[in-house]
C-alpha positions in Angstrom: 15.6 214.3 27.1 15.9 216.3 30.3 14.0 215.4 33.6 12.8 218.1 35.5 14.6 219.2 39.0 11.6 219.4 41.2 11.3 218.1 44.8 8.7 215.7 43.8 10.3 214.0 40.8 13.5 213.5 42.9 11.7 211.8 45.4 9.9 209.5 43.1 13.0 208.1 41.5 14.3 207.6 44.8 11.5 205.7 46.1 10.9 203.9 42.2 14.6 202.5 43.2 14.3 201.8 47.0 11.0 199.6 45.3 13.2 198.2 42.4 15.8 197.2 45.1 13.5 195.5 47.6 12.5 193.3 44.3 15.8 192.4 43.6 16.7 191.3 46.9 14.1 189.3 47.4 13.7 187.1 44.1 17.6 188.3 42.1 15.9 190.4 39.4 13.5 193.4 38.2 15.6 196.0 39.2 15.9 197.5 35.4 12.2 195.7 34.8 10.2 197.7 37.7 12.5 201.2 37.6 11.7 201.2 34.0 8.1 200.4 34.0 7.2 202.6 37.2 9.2 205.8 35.7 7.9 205.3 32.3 4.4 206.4 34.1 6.1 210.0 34.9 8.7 211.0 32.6 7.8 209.2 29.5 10.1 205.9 27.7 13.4 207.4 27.0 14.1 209.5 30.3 13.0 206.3 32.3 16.2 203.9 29.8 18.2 207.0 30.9 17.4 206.9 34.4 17.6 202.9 34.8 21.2 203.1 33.3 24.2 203.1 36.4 21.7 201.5 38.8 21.1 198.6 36.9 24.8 198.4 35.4 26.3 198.4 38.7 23.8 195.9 40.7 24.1 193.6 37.1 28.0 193.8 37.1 27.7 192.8 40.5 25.8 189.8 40.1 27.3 188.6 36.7 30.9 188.6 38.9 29.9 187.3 41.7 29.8 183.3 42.1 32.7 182.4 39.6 32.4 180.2 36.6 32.2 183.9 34.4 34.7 182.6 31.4 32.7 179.5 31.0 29.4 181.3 31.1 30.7 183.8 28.8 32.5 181.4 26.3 29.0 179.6 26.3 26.9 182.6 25.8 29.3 185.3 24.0 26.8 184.8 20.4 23.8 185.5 22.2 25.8 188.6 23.8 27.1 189.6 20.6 24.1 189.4 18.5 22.4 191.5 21.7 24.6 194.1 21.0 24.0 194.1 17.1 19.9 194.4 18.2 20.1 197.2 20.4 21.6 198.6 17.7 19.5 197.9 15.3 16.4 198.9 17.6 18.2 202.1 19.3 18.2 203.5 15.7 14.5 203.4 15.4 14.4 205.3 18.8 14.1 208.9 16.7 11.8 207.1 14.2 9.6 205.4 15.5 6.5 207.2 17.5 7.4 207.3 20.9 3.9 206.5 22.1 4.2 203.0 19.8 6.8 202.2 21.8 5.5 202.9 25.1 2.8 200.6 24.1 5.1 197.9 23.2 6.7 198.3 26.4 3.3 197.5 28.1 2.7 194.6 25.9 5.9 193.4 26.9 5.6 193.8 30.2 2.4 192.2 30.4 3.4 188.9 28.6 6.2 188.7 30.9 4.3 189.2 33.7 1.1 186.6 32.8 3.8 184.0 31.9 5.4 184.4 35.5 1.7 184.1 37.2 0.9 181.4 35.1 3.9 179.0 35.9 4.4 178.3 31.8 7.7 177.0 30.9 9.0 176.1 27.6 11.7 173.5 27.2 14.4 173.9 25.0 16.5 171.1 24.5 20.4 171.6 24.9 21.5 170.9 21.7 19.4 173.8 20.2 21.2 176.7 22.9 23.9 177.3 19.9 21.4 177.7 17.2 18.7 179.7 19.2 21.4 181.8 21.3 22.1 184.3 18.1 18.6 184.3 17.4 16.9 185.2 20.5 19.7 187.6 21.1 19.0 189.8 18.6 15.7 190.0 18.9 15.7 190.3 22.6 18.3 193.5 21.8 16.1 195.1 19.2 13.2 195.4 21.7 15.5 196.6 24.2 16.9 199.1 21.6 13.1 199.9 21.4 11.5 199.9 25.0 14.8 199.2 27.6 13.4 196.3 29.1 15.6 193.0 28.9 13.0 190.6 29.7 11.3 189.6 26.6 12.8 187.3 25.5 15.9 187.1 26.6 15.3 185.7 30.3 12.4 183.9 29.4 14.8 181.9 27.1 17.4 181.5 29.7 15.2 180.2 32.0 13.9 177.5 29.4 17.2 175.8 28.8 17.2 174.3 32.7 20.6 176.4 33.9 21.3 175.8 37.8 20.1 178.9 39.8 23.7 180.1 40.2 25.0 179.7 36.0 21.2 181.4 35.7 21.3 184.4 37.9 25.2 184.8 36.5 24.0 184.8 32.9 20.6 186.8 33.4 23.6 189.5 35.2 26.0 189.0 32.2 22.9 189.5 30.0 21.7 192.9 32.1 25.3 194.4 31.8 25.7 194.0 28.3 22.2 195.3 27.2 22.3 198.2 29.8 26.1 198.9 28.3 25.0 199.3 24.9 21.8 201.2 25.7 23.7 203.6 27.6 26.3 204.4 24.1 23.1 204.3 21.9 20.9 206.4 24.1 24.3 208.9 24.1 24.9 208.4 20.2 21.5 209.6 19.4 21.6 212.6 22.1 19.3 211.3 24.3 21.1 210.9 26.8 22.0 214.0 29.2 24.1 215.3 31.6 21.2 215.8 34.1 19.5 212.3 33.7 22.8 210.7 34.0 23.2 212.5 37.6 20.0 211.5 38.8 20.9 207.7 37.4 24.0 207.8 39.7 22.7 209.6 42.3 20.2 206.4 42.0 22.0 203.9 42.8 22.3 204.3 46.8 18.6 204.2 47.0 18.9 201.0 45.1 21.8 199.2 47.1 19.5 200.4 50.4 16.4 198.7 48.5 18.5 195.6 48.0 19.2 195.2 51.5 16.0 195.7 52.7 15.1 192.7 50.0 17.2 190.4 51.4 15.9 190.3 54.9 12.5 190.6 53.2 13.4 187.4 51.9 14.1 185.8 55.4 10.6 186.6 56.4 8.4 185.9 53.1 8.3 183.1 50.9 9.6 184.0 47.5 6.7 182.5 45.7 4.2 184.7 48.0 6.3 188.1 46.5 7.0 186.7 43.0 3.5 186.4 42.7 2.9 190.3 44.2 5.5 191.5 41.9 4.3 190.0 39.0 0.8 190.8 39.5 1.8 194.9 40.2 3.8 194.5 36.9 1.1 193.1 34.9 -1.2 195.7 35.9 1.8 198.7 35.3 2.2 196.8 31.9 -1.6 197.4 31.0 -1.7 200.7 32.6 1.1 201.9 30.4 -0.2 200.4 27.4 -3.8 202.0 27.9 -2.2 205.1 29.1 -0.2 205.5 25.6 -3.2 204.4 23.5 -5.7 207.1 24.9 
């Protein structure tokens, strides 16, 4: 899948990961959430996975490094990583199947459901003893719908934000989590051929607007209370979730 070299599409990616930056900064996620959802609008589901690919692997890498402890996170979480990888797979391979338009309606959906559940303050509880039956489980399904729509979300962070992890272990493993799904998109998307040359430019060639977008985030942050913008991002990604759905249905 090729993206088209006009001056207007290059500008929107740039600005799509300025935005997707700014998110980051401010509340440590949504970089790969709100690039995918907003390009999926112009160039269709499989160019936006492509484009999302080295921005989101390089700010991810970044955060699962960052802080320590990453042995112990990964000795912890390596099933759940593992059976990630064995879903992508799984889902990636339904990528030239499946109709592309299903998918980009599943995308919405998921979007959507992450978005009401962030607006609505729900939490589940999972008590600890179940993380190393559940960890496998959730994993692979969370990496066949990332096989199938790129997003991470759904429900891989909503499970690792039900098993009460300290905000550092947390952002680490959602950034561990990140790497390894956008890793293993990347040689899917590739295997299959739909990945080129010219979408893996602009991806590159994306990540200084998203390193500027992360810096405005964090003084953003200074000035806003995080609750305030978690609330404004979730609410603009619920309506891009139904937009995309609707879009893909008529």
């Amino acid at each position: 899948m090729i993206v088209m070299a006009t001056p207007e599409s290059i500008a929107l990616i740039g600005l799509t990961f300025i935005l997707a930056g700014v998110v980051k900064g401010v509340i440590g996620l949504g970089l790969p959430t709100v690039s995918l959802a907003i390009l999926t609008t112009s160039f269709g589901l499989i160019p936006a996975m492509g484009l999302m690919i080295v921005p989101s692997l390089i700010t991810n890498l970044w955060q699962t490094i960052a802080g320590g402890g990453l042995i112990k996170i990964a000795k912890r979480f390596w099933p759940m990583m593992f059976a990630v990888v064995v879903g992508i797979w799984i889902g990636g391979n339904f990528l030239v199947a499946i109709n592309t338009e299903f998918l980009t309606i599943l995308l919405g959906v998921l979007l959507s459901i992450y978005s009401l559940i962030g607006l609505t303050g729900y939490q589940i509880s999972i008590p600890g003893k179940s993380v190393i039956f559940l960890s496998p489980f959730i994993g692979g399904i969370s990496g066949i719908l990332t096989g199938l729509t790129g997003t991470y979300v759904v429900p891989g962070v909503l499970y690792l934000q039900s098993i009460r992890l300290d905000r550092n272990t947390l952002m680490q493993t959602m950034g561990m989590l990140f790497s390894v799904s956008t890793i293993t998109l990347a040689i899917v998307l590739d295997h299959k051929k739909l990945y080129s040359i010219d979408t893996g430019i602009y991806s590159l060639g994306s990540v200084v607007p998203a390193l500027i977008g992360m810096a405005i985030g964090k003084k953003v942050r200074k000035k806003i209370s995080t609750k305030v913008f978690t609330n404004i991002f979730f609410t603009s990604l619920l309506i891009l979730g139904v937009y995309i759905s609707g879009r893909a249905l008529i």
